[in-house]
N, C-alpha and C positions, 0 to 999 in steps of 0.2 A: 504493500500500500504506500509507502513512505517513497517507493521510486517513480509511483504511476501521481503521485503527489508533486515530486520535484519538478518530474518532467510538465505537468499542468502550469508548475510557476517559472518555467525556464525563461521567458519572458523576464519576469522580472527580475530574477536572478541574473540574468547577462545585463540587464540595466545598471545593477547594484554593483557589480563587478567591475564594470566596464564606468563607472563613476568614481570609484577609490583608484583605478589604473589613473586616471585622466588627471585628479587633484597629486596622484602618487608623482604622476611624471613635470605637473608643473610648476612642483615644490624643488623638484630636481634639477630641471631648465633654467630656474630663478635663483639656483641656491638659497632655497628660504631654509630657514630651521625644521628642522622633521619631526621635532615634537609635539609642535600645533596638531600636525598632520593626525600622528600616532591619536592625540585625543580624538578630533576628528572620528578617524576611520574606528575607533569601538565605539563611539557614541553610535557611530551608523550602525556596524554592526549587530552590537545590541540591541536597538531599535526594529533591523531588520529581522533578526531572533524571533522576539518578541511577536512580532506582525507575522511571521511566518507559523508560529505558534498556533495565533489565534486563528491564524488561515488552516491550516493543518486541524483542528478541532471542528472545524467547520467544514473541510471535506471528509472527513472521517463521518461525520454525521450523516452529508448525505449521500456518500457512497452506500451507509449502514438502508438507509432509507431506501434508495433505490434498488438493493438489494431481496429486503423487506417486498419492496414493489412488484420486483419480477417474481418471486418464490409466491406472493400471493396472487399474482395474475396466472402461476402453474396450477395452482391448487383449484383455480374458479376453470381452469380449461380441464382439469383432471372431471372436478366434480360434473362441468356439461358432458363432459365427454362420457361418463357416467350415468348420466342422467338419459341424455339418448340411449346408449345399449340399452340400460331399466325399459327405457320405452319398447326399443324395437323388442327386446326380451317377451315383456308382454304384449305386446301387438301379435307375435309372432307363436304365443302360447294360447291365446284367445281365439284366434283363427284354426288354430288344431282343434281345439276344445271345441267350439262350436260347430267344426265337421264330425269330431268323434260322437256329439251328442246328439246328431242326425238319426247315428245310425240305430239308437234305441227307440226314438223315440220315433220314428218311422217303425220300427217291429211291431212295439204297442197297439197302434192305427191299427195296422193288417192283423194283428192279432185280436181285436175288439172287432172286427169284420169278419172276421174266419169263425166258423163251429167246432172247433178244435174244442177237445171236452177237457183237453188240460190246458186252457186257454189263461187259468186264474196263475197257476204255477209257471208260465213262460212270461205273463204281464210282470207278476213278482221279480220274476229273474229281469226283466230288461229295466225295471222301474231299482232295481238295485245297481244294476249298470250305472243308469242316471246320477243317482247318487252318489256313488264310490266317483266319479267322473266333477259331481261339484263341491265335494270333501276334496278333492285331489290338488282342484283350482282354487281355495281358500287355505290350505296349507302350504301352497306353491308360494300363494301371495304374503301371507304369515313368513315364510323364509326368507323371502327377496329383500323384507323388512329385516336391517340387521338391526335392529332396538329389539328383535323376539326376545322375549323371555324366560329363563330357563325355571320351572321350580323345582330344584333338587330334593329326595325324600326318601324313606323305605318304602317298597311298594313288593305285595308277592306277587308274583310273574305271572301266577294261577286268575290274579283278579285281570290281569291285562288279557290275558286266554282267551279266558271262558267269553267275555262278548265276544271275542272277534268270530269263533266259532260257530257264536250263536247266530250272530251276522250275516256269516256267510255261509251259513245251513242249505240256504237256498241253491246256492252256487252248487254246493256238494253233492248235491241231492240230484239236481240236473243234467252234472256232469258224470255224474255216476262214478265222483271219485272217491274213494278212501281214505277218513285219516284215522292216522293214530296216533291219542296223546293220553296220558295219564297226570292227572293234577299235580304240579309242579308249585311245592310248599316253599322254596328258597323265596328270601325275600333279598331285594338285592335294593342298590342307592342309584334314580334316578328319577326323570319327570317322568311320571305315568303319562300324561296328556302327547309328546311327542312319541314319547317310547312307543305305544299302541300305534299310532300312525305310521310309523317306521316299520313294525311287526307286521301291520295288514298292506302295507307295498308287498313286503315278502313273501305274505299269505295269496296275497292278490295273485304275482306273476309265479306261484308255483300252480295254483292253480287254472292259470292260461295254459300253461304249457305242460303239466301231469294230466289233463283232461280225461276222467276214467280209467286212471291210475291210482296209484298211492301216493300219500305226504304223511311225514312224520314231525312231527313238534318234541323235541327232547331236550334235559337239562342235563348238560355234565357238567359233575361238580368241578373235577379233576383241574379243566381252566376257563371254571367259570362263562360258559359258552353255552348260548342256546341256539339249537340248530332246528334248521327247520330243511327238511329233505323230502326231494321227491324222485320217483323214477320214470319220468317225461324224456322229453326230448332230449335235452341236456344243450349246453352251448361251447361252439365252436372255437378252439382255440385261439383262430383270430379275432372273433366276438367278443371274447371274455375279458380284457383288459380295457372295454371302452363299455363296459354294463352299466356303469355309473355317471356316464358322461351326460349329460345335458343334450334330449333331446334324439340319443344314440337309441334304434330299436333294433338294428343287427338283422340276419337274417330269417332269425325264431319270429322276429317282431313282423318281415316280409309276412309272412307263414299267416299270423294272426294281425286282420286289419286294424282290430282295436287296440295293439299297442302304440302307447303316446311317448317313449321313452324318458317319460318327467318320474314315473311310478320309483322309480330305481335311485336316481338321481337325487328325490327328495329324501328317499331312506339314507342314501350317502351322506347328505347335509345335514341332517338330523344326528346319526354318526357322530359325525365331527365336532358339533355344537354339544352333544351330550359325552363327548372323548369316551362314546362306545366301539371301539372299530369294529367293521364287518370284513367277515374274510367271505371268498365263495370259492369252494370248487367245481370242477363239470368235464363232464364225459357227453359225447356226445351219443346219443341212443343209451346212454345208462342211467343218467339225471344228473341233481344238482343238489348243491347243500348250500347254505349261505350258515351261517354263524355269525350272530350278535355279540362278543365279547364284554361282559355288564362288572359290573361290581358290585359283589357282593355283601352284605350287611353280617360281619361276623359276631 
């Protein structure tokens, strides 16, 4: 600072310079006495000290300011710049969402038109579609908001379960798939309110893809991990490393129209915020398992 300082007063530094050269050399010419001179040239000096002081305090100041200036003219271009993606984010989530929820709500119609004598139990199932679909998009929006709120607490895992089971009885039933769980007593430290949501993404996309299969819900003590497995499809190697990406629905997701790739993505973030990690693995034609890793209340 102090060189980008001299250099701004060079100006008057070769002034000041080139003023004691000029009195230097015509005390010399004259043979006057050199001691006038001597007071002279530190009266100046000093003076010019001083003045360069108070100039120097005052470009420190508003180099300091300008500085101030550009790091918050970065922050106001970070934050728009931010504030757009948030937009296209949702623009771009709301557009899926209102094509996904066509497609129940067109079944409904034909299915209140049709004599199908199991007409009550297919309404059920696609009127749960609906809803798992705008739970999905008020938790999406709840995350995007990073002021969400965590409440950390004991919670038994068995209380988180048993709704989601209940919930999605319907789905089971329709798809004619299998589960098997046994009340799960451990009580473990986290938000119930997120945790359940993160658990029925899980529940959700096992049963898209085990459809008339099995899933299993189990707690191992051993590292505190609750797995949740099924023997579906399973996903593909090159899949498996972008399952949580935003928006990513892979080729399983090709397969089944209704995946919106957000389902996964929101359990990841959820994850994260509650430092539960999820591990998965998968075989393709064998299944899949995902693992919650929780902390338990010893």
């Amino acid at each position: 600072m102090m060189k980008s300082f001299l250099v701004s007063r060079r100006i008057e530094l070769i002034y000041f310079i080139s003023l004691l050269l000029l009195f230097l050399i015509t005390f010399f010419l004259f043979e006057l006495p050199m001691e006038p001179y001597y007071l002279t040239a530190g009266i100046t000096v000093f003076v010019t000290l001083l003045y360069l002081f108070v100039r120097f305090v005052s470009y420190k100041e508003k180099v300091a300011l300008k500085e101030e200036n550009l790091e918050l003219q970065e922050q106001l271009t970070q934050m728009r710049n931010e504030q757009i993606d948030y937009q296209h984010d949702i623009e771009a989530y709301f557009l899926m969402w209102v094509h996904q929820m066509k497609t129940p709500i067109t079944a409904t119609k034909l299915l209140l038109e049709s004599d199908d004598r199991d007409v009550v139990s297919k309404v059920r199932h696609e009127i749960l579609q609906i809803d798992n679909y705008t739970n999905l998009t008020l938790s999406y929006l709840k995350l995007m908001n990073n002021s969400t709120d965590m409440v950390i607490a004991p919670v038994k895992i068995d209380d988180l379960i048993k709704p989601l089971i209940k919930r999605y009885s319907i789905q089971f039933i329709h798809h004619q798939t299998r589960l098997h769980y046994e009340p799960i007593q451990q009580v473990v430290l986290t938000d119930a309110k997120w945790l359940t949501i993160l658990l029925e993404q899980l529940v959700n996309n096992a049963l898209k893809y085990a459809r008339g299969k099995e899933i299993w819900i189990e707690y191992n003590a051993d590292d505190c991990a609750l797995y949740i497995r099924d023997n579906g499809i399973g996903i593909s190697p090159v899949d498996l490393p972008k399952i949580f990406d935003r928006g990513f629905s892979g080729f399983n997701g090709r397969l089944n129209d209704k995946s919106s790739g957000i389902g996964l993505f929101i359990a990841d973030r959820i994850s994260t915020k509650l430092n539960q990690p999820i591990t998965v693995e998968s075989e393709v034609g064998v299944g899949t398992v995902f693992a919650v890793h929780l902390t338990p209340v010893t």
